[in-house]
VEXLO-173338 format. One record per residue (C-alpha): residue in three letters; z, y, x; residue number from 1. Coordinates in steps of 0.1 Angstrom, whole numbers, always signed. Example, Ala and Ser with C-alpha at 12.3 -4.5 7.8 and 13.67 -1.06 7.14 Angstrom:
BEGIN
REC;ALA;+78;-45;+123;1
REC;SER;+71;-11;+137;2
! end
This chain:
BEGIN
REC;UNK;+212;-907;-357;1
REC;UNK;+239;-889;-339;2
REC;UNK;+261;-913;-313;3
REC;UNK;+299;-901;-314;4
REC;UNK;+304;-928;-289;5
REC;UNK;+281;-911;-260;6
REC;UNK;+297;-901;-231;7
REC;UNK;+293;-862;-236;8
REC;UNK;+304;-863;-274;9
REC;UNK;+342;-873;-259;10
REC;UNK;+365;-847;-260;11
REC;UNK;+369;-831;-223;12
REC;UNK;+405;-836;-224;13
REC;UNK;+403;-872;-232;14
REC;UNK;+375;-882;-207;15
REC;UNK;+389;-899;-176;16
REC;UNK;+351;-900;-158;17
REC;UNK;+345;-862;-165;18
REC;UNK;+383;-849;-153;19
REC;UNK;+382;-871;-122;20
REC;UNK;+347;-859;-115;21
REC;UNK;+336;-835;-85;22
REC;UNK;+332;-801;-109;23
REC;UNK;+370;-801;-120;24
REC;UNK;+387;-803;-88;25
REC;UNK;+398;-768;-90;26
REC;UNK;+413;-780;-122;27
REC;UNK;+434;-812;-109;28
REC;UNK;+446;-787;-82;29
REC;UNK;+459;-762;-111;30
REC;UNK;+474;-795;-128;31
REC;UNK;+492;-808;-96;32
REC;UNK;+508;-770;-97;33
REC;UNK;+517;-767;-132;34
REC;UNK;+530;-808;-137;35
REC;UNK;+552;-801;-112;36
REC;UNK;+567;-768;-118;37
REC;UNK;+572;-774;-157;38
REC;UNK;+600;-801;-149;39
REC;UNK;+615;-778;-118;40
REC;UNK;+621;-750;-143;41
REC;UNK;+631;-775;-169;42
REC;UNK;+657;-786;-148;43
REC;UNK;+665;-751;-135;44
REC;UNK;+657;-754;-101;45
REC;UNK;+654;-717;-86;46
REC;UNK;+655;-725;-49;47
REC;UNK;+656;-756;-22;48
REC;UNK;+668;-770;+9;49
REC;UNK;+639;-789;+21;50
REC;UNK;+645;-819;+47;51
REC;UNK;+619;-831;+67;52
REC;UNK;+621;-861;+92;53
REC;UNK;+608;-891;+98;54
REC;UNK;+598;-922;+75;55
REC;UNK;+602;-951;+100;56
REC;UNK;+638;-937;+106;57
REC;UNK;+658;-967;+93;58
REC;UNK;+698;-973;+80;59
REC;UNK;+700;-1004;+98;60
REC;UNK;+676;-996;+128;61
REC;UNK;+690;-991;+163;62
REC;UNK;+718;-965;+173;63
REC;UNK;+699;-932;+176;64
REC;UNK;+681;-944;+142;65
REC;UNK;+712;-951;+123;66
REC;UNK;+729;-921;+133;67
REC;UNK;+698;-895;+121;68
REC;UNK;+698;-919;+86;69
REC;UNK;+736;-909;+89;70
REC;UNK;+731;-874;+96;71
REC;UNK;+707;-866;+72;72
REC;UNK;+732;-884;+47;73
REC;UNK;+759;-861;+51;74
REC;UNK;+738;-833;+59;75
REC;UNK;+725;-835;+21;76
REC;UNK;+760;-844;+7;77
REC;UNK;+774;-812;+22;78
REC;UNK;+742;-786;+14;79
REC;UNK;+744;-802;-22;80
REC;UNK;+786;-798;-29;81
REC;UNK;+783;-766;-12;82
REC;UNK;+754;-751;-23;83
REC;UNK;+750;-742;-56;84
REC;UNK;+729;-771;-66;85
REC;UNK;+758;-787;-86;86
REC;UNK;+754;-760;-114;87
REC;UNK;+772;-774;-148;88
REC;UNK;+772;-746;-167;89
REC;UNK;+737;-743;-176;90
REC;UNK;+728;-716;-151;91
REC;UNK;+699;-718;-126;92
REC;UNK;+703;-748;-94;93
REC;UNK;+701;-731;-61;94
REC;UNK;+693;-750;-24;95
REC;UNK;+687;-785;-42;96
REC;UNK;+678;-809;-17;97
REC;UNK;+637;-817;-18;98
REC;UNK;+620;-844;+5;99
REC;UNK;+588;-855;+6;100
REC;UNK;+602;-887;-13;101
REC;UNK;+596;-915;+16;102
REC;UNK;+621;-934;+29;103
REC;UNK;+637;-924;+66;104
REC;UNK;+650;-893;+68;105
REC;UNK;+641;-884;+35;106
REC;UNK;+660;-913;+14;107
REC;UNK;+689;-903;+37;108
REC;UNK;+687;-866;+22;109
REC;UNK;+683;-879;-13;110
REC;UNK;+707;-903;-13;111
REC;UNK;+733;-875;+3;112
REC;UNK;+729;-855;-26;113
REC;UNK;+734;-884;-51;114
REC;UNK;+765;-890;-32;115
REC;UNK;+771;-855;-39;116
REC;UNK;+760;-862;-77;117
REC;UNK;+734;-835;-73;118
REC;UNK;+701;-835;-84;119
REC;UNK;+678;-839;-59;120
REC;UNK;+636;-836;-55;121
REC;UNK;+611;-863;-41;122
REC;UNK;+574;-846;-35;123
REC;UNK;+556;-877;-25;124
REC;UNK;+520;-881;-17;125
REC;UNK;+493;-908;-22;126
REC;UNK;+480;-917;+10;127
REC;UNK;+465;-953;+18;128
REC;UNK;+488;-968;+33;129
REC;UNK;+510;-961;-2;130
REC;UNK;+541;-948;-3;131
REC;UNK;+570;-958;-25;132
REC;UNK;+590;-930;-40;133
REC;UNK;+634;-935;-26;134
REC;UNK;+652;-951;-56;135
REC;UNK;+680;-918;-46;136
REC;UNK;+652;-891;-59;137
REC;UNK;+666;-877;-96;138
REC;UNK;+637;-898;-122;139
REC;UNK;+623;-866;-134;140
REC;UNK;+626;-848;-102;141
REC;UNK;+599;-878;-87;142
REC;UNK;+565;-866;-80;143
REC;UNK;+532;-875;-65;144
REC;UNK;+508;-854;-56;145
REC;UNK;+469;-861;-43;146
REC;UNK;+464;-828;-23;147
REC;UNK;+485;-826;+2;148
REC;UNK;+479;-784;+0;149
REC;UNK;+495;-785;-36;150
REC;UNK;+522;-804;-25;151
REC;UNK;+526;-782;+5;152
REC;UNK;+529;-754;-18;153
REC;UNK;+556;-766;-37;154
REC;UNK;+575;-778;-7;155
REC;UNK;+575;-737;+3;156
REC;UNK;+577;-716;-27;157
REC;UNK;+614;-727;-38;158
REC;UNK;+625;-732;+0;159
REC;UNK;+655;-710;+9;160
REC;UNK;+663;-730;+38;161
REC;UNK;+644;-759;+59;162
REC;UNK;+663;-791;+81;163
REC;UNK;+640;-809;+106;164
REC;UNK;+652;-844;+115;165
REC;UNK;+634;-861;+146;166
REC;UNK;+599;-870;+132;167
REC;UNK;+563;-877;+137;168
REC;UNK;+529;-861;+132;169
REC;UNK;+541;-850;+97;170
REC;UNK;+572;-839;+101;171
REC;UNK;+554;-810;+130;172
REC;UNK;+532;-805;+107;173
REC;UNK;+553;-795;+82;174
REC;UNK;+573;-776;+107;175
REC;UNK;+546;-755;+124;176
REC;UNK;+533;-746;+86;177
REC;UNK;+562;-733;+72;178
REC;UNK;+572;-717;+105;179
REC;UNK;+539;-704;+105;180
REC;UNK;+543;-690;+69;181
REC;UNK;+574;-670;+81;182
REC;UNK;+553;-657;+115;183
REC;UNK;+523;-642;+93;184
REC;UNK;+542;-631;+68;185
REC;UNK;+529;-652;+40;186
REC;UNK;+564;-662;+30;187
REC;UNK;+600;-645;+35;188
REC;UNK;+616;-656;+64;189
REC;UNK;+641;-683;+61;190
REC;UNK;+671;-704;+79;191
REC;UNK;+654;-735;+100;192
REC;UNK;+675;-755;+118;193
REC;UNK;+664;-785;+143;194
REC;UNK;+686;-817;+140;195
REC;UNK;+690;-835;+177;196
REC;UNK;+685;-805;+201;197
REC;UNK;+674;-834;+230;198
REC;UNK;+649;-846;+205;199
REC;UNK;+631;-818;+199;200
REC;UNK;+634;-804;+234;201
REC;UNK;+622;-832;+250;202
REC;UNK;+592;-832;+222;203
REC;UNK;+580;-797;+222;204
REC;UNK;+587;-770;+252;205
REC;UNK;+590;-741;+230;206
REC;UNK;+596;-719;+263;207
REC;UNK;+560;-732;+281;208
REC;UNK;+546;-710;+247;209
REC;UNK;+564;-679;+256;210
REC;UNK;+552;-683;+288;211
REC;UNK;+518;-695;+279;212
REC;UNK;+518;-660;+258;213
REC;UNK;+502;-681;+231;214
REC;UNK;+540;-671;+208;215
REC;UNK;+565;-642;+216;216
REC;UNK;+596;-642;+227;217
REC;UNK;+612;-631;+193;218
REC;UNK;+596;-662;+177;219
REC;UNK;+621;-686;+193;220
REC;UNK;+648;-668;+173;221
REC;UNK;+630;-684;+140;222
REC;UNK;+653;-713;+146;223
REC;UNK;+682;-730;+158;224
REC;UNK;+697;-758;+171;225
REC;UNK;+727;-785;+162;226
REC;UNK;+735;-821;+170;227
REC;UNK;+761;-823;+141;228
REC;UNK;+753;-827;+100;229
REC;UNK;+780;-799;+94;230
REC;UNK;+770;-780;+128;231
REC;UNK;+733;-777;+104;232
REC;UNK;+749;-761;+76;233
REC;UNK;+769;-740;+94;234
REC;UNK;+740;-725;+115;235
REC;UNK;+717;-722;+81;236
REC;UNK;+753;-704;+64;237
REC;UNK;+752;-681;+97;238
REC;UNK;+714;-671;+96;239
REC;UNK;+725;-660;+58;240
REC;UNK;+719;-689;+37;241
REC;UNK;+737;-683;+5;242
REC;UNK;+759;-702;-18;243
REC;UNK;+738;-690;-47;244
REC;UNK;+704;-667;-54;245
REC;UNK;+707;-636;-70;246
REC;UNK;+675;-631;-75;247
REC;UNK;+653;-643;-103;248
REC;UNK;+640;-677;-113;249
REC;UNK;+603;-680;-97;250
REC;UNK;+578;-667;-113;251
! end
């Protein structure tokens, strides 16, 4: 007699053990994509400011801490009112603020663009030591992602511009890649700018890789400077970051 309960008789789509398995990686990679971009164009997001920085930055924490927290805060307010991400009329959002959904730097862009009363995106990540998702991140714009390549992915495609606040091995990491993207050509070059100039001097000495030879010259033009929230936007408005895309909704 034929057992309906047995393991291979449940439908694929409805079997936990077999979607989670080893063979259908490829396809949790293609869901992490498609989850994700279903609610962006849902919410018409066409393009991003994406703010990376530091998670153990802290509101309350010493000086220099409570004045990147600060930074990034208004830093998000003035990208969201200025913009386009404040789009009431049904058209498409352009240079909404997305974080990696952490606290730190990235609450501090989140909850700027809430003070805004902007929409705003969280791409977090499950990692061990687990992350919470920033109660600032819009509900439906709050995702978690188990491949850090998907979520990498989504982080670049919508980017029109890119903050870095003082940060750790993530933050460079997210740096170098989308720098990196720019250099090869992968992806369109695009406005960076490089909250705390002392910081990230004192971090990385971009000229020692001119000199090394291991970068060119040109390179160090891929970015700027600025020590001031509105000093950022003004330098990502100067290396042509607009108001509002012309072009078409991703695709």
């Amino acid at each position: 007699m034929t057992d309906i309960k047995a393991e291979a008789y449940k439908l694929a789509a409805l079997d936990q053990d077999f979607i989670l398995g080893d063979t259908m990686r490829g396809a949790r990679f293609m869901m992490e994509y498609a989850k994700a971009e279903e609610h962006l164009r849902r919410h018409k997001i066409r393009s991003t400011i994406v703010v990376f920085g530091s998670a153990r930055v802290r509101e309350n924490g010493n000086a220099w801490q409570a004045g990147i927290y600060d930074a990034a805060r208004q830093f998000a307010r003035i990208a969201s009112t200025r913009g386009g991400a404040l789009a009431h009329d049904h058209g498409w959002r352009d240079n909404v603020i997305a974080t990696g959904g952490g606290p730190g730097v990235m609450e501090a862009a989140n909850r700027g663009a809430m003070d805004a009363g902007a929409v705003s995106i969280g791409f977090n990540i499950s990692i061990p030591h687990e992350q919470e998702p920033n109660p600032y991140i819009t509900p439906d714009l709050n995702f978690q992602f188990h491949y850090f390549a998907m979520r990498k992915m989504h982080f670049a495609m919508r980017a029109r511009a890119l903050a870095v606040f003082p940060g750790g091995f993530g933050t460079l990491d997210e740096l170098f890649e989308l720098l990196t993207l720019s250099q090869t050509q992968k992806a369109p070059i695009i406005p960076v700018v490089l909250y705390d100039s002392a910081y990230w001097k004192r971090v990385i000495n971009f000229d020692a890789l001119v000199e090394a030879g291991m970068i060119g010259a040109e390179d160090l033009n891929g970015f700027d400077f600025a020590d001031d929230a509105g000093e950022a936007w003004e330098k990502l408005e100067a290396r042509g970051l607009a108001p509002g895309e012309d072009s078409e909704p991703v695709t």
